[in-house]
C-alpha positions as CSV (number, residue, x, y, z in Angstrom):
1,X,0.0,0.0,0.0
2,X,1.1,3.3,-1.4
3,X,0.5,6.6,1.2
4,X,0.9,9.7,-0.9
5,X,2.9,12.6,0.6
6,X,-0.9,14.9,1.0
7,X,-2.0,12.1,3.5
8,X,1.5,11.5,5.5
9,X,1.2,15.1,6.0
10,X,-2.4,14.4,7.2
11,X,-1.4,12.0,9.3
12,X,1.7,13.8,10.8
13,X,-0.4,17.3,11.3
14,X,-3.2,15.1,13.0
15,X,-0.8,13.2,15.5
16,X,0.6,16.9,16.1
17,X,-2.5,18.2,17.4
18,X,-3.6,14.7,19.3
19,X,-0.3,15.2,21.3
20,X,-1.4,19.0,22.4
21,X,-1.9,19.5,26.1
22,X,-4.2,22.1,25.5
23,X,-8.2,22.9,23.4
24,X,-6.2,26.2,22.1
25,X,-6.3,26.2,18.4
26,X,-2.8,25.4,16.9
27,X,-1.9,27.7,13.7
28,X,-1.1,26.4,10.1
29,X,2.6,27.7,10.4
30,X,3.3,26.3,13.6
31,X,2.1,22.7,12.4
32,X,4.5,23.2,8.7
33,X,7.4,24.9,10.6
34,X,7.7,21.8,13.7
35,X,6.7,19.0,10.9
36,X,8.2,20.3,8.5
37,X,5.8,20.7,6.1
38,X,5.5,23.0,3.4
39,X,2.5,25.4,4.7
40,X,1.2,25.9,1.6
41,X,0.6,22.5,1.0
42,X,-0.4,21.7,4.8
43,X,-2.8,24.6,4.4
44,X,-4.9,22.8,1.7
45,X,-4.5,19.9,3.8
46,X,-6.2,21.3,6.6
47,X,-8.5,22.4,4.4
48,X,-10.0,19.5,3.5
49,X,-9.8,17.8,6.9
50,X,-12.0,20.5,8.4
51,X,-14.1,19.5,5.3
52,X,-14.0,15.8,6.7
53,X,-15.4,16.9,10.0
54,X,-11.5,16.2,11.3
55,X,-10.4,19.1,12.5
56,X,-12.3,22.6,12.6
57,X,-10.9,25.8,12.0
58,X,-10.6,29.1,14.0
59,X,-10.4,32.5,12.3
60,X,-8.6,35.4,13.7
61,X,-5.2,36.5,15.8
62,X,-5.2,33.3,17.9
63,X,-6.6,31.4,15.3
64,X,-5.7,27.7,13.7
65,X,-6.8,24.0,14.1
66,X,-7.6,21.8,17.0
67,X,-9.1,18.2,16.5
68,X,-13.1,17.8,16.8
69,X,-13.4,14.8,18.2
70,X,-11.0,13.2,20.9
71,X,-8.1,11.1,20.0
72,X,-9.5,8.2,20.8
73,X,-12.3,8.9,18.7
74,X,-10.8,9.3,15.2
75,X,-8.8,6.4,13.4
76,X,-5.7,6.3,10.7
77,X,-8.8,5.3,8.4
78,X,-11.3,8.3,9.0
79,X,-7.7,10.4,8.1
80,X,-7.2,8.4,4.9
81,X,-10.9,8.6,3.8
82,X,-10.9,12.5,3.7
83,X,-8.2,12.0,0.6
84,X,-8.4,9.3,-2.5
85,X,-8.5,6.1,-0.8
86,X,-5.9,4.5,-1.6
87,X,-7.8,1.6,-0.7
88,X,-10.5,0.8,-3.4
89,X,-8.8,-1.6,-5.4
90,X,-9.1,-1.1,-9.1
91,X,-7.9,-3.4,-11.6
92,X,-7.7,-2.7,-15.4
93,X,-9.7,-5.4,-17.5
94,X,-6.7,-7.4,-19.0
95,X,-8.2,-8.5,-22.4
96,X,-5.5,-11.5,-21.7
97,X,-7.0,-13.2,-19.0
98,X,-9.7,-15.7,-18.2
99,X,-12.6,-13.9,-16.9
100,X,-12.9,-16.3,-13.7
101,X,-9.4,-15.3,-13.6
102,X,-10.3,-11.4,-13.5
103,X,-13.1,-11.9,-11.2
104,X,-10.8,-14.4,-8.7
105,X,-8.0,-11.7,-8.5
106,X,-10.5,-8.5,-7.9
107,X,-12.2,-11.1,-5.1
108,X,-8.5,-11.1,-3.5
109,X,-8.0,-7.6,-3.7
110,X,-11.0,-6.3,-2.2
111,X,-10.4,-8.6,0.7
112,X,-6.7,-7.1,1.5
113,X,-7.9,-4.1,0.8
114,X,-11.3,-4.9,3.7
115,X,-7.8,-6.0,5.8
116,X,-6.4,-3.1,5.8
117,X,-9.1,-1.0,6.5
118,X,-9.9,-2.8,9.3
119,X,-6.1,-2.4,10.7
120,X,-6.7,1.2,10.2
121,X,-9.6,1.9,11.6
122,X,-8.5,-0.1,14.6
123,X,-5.6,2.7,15.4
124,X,-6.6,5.8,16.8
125,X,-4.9,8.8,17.0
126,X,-4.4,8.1,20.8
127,X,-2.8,5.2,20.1
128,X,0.0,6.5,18.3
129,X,0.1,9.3,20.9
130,X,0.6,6.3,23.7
131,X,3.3,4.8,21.4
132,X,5.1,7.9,21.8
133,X,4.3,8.8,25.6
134,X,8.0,8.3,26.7
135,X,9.3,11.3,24.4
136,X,10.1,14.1,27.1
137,X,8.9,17.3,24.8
138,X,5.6,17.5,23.0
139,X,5.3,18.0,19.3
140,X,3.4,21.0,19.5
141,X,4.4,23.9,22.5
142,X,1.9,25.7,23.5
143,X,2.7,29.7,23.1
């Protein structure tokens, strides 16, 4: 399985703002700058995740991004399903083969790809944050 760059950035701004202490919005730049992440980029990121219901967004001087549901609430798969999925497994019809053949190997694929999904959606954010509890200094420091 093939994660493009816009979801590892995904991933990494969402474990950023799982590990925060506090419910203070954390801005665009701060996330690029300590993951760094081009903020351009991160910015349509964000975008889209507060389009997903992810992460919601706070205009203004102390403005930026804070999670909208707990950690333990939102999994590596509800992050990957707010970009292409990666997931749905698409075969091209090869004119060469058998069309039990066809149908046997889209059968297979589908069920890895019903796998893997499961495996995601069985990490949470908070889970990663736990994997990483011995690190002394959190990602993201508070201002």
């Amino acid at each position: 399985m093939k994660v493009s760059r816009t979801v590892a950035y995904a991933l990494h701004a969402m474990f950023q703002l799982a590990r925060t202490d506090s419910e203070t919005p954390v801005p665009c730049s701060q996330l690029a700058c300590e993951g760094k992440m081009p903020e351009r980029f991160l910015l349509q990121i964000l975008r889209n995740l507060v389009t997903h219901n992810l992460l919601l967004s706070t205009r203004g001087v102390d403005g930026g991004y804070t999670l909208t549901h707990r950690p333990e609430e939102i999994t590596l798969m509800d992050v990957l399903d707010a970009f292409d999925n990666p997931l749905i497994p698409t075969v091209p019809i090869l004119a060469t083969l058998p069309a039990a053949t066809e149908e046997k190997l889209k059968r297979t694929l589908s069920r890895a790809a019903e796998v893997a999904r499961q495996e995601l959606a069985s990490l949470s954010l908070a889970d990663l944050v736990r994997a990483n509890a011995d690190q002394p200094d959190p990602v993201i420091q508070q201002v």
